[in-house]
Structure formats: C-alpha cells, structure tokens
N, C-alpha and C positions, 0 to 999 in steps of 0.2 A: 842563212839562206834567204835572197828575197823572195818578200810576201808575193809576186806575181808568179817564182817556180813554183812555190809551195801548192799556191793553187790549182795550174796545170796539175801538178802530182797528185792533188788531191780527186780531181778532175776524172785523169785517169786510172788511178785506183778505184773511181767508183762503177767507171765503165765495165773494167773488167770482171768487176765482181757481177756486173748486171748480164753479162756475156755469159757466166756458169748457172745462172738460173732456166731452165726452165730446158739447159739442154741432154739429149738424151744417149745413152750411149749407142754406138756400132751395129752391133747386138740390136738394140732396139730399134733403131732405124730401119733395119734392114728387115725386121720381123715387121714393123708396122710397112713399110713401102709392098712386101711379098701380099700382106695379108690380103692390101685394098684391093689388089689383083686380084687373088683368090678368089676374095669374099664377096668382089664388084661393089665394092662399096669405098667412098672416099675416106683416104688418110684419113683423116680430121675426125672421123667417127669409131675409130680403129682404138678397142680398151682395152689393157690387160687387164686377166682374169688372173691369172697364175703369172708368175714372172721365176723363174728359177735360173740359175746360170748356163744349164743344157736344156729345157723345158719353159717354152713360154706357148701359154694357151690366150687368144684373143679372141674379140666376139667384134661384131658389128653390122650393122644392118639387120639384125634378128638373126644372126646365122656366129655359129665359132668352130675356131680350129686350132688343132694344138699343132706346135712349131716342135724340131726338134734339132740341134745342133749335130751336122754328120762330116768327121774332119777323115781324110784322104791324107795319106802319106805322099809326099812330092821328092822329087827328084832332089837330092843336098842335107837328106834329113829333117826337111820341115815339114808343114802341117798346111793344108788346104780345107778350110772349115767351111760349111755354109748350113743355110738355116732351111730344113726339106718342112714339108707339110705332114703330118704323120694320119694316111688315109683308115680310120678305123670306128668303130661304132661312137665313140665319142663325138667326133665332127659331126656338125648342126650342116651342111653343105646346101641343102635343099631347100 
C-alpha cells in the first residue's frame, strides 16, 4: 500500500476514534436537554447523580430531579418511550 494511503487511513482512523469520546448516549441527551428546562439552568451545568437504564437523577444550579423512562405502546406493536420528570419529595425544585 502506498505510504500517502496509509496515512490518510491512519488519519482517519484517529478521527473516528476522537468522534466516540466524550459522546453521550440518546438517553442522556435527552435527560440532560429536559433537565436545563426544568431546572432553568444551562446544559453545561446539568450532572448526573444516579444514572440507571430507567432512572436518571440530575442536579444543577442547586436544585435536582430524578428522570424516569415512561414507554406507551404505539400502533404496529412498538414502543414510544420518553424521559417524564418524577414529581415527589426527592425533587430539590425550589
């Protein structure tokens, strides 16, 4: 192989590897975008506390709230999932 493919190759192999750092799952996007709303405070400050696959609790700006995954059966046999806020003595809301 020439040395100039090789290094494109090598090139882009390191890009994509730089591409799965630091990103986040579905799931967690979607609980970090809900929260900043919630919690009126910006993404960027938005930490999990708990992270569980149906349970994610975040805190931010002094205040937290646990998420909870609630899936809706859809028309075809599938699944309509989303992430509710779960209103209860736990929430720091105030």
């Amino acid at each position: 192989m020439p040395k100039k493919v090789v290094q494109v190759a090598a090139v882009m192999a390191l890009s994509l590897l730089g591409l799965g750092c630091g990103h986040e799952s579905a799931a967690t996007q979607q609980v970090r975008s809900a929260a900043a709303v919630d919690l009126d405070c910006d993404a960027s400050m938005i930490e999990f506390v708990d992270d569980q696959a149906m349970v994610k609790r975040v805190s931010g700006c002094g205040r937290t709230l646990t998420y909870m995954s609630k899936c809706n059966p859809t028309a075809g046999g599938g699944q309509d999932c989303r992430w509710k806020p779960v209103r209860d003595d736990r929430n720091k809301l105030n």
